[in-house]
C-alpha positions in Angstrom: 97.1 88.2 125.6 94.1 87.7 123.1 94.2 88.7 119.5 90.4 88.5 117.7 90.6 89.9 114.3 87.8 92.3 113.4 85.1 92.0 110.8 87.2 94.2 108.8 90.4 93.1 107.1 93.0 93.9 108.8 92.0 95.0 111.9 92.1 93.6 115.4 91.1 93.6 118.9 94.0 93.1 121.7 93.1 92.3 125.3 95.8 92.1 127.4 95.8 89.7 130.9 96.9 91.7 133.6 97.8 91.3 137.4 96.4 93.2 139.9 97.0 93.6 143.9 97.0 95.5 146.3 100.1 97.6 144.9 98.3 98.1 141.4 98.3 96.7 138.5 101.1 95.3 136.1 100.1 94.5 132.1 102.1 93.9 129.1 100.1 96.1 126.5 102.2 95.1 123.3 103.7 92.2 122.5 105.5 92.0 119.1 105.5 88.2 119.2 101.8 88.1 120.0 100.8 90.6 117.0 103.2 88.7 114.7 101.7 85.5 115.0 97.8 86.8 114.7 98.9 89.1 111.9 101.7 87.5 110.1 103.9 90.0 110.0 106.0 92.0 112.5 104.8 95.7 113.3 107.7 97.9 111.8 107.7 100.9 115.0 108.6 104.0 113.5 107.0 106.8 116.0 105.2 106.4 119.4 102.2 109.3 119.6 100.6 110.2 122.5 96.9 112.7 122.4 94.8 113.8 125.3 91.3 114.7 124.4 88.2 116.0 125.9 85.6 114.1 126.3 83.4 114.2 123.3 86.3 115.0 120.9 86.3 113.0 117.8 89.5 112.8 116.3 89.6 111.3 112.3 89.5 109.6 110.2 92.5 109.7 109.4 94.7 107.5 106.9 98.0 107.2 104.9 99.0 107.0 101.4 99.9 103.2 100.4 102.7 103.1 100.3 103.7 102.8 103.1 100.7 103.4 104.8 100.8 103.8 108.3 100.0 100.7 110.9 98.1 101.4 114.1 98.3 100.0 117.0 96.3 101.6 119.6 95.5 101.7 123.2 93.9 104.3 126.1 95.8 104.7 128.8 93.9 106.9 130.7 89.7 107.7 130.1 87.9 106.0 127.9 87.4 106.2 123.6 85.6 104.7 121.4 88.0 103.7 119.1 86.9 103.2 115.4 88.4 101.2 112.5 86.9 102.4 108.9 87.7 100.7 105.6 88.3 104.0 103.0 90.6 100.7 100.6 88.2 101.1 97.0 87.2 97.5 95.8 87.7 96.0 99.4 84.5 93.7 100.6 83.8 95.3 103.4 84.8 99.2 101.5 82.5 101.8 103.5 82.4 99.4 106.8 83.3 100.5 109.9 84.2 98.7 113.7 84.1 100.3 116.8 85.9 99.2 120.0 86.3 100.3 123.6 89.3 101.2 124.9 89.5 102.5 128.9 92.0 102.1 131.7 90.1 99.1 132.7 90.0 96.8 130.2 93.2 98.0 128.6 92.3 96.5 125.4 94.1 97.4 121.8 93.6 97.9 118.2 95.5 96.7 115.6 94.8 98.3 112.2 96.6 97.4 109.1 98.2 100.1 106.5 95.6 101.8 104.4 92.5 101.3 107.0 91.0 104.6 108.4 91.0 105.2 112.4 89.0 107.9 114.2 87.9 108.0 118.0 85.4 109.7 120.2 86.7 110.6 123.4 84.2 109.5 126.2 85.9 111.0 129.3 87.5 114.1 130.0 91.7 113.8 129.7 91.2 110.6 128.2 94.9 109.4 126.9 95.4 107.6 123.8 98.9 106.2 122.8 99.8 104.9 119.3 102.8 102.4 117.9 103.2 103.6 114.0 105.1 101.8 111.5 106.2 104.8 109.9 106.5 108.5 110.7 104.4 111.3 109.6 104.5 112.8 106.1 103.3 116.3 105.2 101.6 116.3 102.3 100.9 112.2 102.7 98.0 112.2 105.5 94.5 112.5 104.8 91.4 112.7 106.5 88.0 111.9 105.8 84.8 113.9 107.3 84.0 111.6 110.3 80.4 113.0 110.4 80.0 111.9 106.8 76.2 110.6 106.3 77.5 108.4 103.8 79.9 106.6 106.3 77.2 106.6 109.0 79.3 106.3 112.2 77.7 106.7 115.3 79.6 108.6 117.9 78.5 108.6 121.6 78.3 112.7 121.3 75.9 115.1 121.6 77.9 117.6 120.1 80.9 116.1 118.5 84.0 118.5 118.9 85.8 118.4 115.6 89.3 120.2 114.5 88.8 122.7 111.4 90.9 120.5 109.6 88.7 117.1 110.6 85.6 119.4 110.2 86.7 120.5 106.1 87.9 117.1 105.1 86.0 115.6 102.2 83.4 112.8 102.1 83.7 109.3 101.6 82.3 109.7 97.9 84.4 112.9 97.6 87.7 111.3 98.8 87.2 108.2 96.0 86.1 110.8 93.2 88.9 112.8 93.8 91.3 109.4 94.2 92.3 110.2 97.9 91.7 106.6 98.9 93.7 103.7 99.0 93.3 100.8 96.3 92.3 97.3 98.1 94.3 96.0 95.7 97.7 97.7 96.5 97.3 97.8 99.6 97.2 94.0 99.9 100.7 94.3 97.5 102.1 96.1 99.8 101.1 93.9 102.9 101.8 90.7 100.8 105.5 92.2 100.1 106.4 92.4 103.9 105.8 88.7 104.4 101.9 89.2 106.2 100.5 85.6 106.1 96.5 86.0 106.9 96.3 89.7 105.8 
């Protein structure tokens, strides 16, 4: 297994080595050891999540007040997404960046992405499968989203027609979400990552 960090802070890139034959094909896709050592810091699993999309379904960005934030780590077990990692944390470097990755049921890749990072993806095949690890559970009132079609934020997303939820479709803009103080503060968000023992984070 190969962990590459991404240009972004606190995001990564997983590839897996797997072993095919002619039975199939046999992969560890998470390895808590192997994340630890590349991150610093174990992944805390608090909920599993599971989506199937459409293809050209964009799903995000979405992110979690820090604390606690919510870690990602993310794979496609089925189809195809392009998976993207956005950095929403105000006075960050890279603040406004985003990374895209592919993830398909061939390379079987991952992506790491730390607390208070943003994570959308476009779904490129029909039924395509996307399973998360979460380091803590889902809190009404504590999720946010930010418009992933957001001019500002500039992602491009392999869609003609990008099929949004009404929810992803009314979320605010970057500049809206930091005017309004939605976002994450670089600052705390290191704090918080610094508090649970993260090394290189």
């Amino acid at each position: 297994m190969k962990v590459r960090p991404l240009t972004i802070e606190g995001a990564y890139e997983v590839t897996p080595a797997q072993f095919s034959d002619s039975r199939g094909t046999f992969l560890e896709w998470y390895r808590f050891d192997a994340l630890e050592a590349a991150v610093g810091h174990p992944l805390d699993l608090a909920q599993a999540n599971l989506s199937t999309s459409a293809r050209d379904v964009v799903r995000g960005v979405h992110f979690a007040d820090v604390p606690p934030g919510q870690a990602k780590y993310v794979t496609c077990v089925s189809g195809a997404v392009l998976d993207v990692v956005v950095d929403i944390r105000v006075g960050s470097p890279t603040f406004g960046a985003w990374e895209a990755v592919l993830l398909d049921d061939e390379d079987r890749r991952a992506v790491y992405l730390a607390e208070g990072l943003g994570h959308g993806f476009c779904a490129l095949t029909d039924g395509a499968t996307v399973a998360y690890l979460c380091s803590s559970t889902y809190r009404p009132g504590h999720e946010h989203g930010i418009d992933p079609l957001d001019p500002e934020l500039g992602i491009t997303w392999p869609a003609k027609v990008p099929n949004l939820s009404t929810k992803d479709a009314e979320a605010p803009s970057l500049a809206e979400a930091k005017a309004t103080g939605l976002l994450p503060e670089y600052e705390a968000c290191v704090t918080f990552t610094a508090s649970k023992g993260r090394s290189n984070d």
